[in-house]
C-alpha positions as CSV (number, residue, x, y, z in Angstrom):
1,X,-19.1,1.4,0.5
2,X,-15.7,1.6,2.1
3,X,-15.1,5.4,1.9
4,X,-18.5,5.7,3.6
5,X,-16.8,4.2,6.6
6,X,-13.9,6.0,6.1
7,X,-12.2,2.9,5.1
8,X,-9.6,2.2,2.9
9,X,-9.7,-0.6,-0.1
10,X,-8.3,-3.3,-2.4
11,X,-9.2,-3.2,-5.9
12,X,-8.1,-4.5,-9.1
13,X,-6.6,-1.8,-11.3
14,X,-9.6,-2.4,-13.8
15,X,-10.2,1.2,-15.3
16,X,-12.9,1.9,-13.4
17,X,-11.2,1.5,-10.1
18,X,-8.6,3.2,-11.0
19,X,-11.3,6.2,-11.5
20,X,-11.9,6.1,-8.2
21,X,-9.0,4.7,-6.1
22,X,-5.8,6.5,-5.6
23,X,-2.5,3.9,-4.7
24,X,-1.3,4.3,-1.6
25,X,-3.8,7.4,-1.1
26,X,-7.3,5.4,-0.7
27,X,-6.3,2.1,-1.5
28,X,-4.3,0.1,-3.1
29,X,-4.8,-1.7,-6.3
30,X,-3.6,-5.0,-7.9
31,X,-2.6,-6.2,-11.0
32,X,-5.7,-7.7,-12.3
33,X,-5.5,-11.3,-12.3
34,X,-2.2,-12.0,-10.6
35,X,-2.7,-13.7,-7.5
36,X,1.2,-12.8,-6.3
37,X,0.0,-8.7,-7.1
38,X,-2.9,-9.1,-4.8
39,X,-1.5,-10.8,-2.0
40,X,1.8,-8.7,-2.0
41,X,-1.1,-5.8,-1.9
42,X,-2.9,-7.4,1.2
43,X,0.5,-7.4,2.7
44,X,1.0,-4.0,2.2
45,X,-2.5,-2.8,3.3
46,X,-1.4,-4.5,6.5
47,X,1.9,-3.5,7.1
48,X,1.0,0.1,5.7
49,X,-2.0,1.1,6.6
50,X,-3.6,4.1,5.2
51,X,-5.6,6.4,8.1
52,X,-8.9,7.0,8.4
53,X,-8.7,11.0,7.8
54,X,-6.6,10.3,4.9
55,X,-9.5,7.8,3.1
56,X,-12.0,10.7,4.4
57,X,-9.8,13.8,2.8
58,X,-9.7,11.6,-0.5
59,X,-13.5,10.4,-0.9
60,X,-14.7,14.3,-1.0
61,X,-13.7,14.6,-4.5
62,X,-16.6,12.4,-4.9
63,X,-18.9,13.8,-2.7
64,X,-22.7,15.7,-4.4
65,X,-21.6,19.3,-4.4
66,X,-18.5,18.1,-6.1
67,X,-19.8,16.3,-8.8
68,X,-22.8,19.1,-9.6
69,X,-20.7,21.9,-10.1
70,X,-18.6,19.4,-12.1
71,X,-21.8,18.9,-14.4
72,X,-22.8,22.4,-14.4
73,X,-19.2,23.2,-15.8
74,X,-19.5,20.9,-18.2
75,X,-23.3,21.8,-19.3
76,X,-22.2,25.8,-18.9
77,X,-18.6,25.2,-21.4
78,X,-20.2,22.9,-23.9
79,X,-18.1,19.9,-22.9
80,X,-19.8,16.5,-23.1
């Protein structure tokens, strides 16, 4: 929901976050379950904050064209 607004985010570095949030590019992410991690993050997302157009530049990887033709390759070279 963030990227929709362009905005950037704190996540845990759970694998599937890490899928879709780039440190310091989109986000940052925290060690998962250490409180210090998290709040040294917050502090960082504060005192460096990732722009707007930078969040925006990032999310398009994930946008529909993007992922079709990322199917179709797959479906077209046999990959699963």
């Amino acid at each position: 929901m963030a990227y929709a607004w362009d905005k950037p985010v704190i996540a845990s570095d759970l694998p599937a976050f890490r899928e879709c949030v780039s440190h310091e590019e989109s986000g940052y992410l925290f060690s998962t379950g250490k409180a210090r991690d998290l709040t040294e993050k917050m502090e960082l997302f504060l005192n460096k904050p990732i722009a707007a157009e930078q969040v925006r530049r990032y999310r398009q990887r994930f946008n529909w064209d993007n992922y079709v033709d990322l199917v179709l390759h797959t479906r077209n070279t046999g990959m699963n």
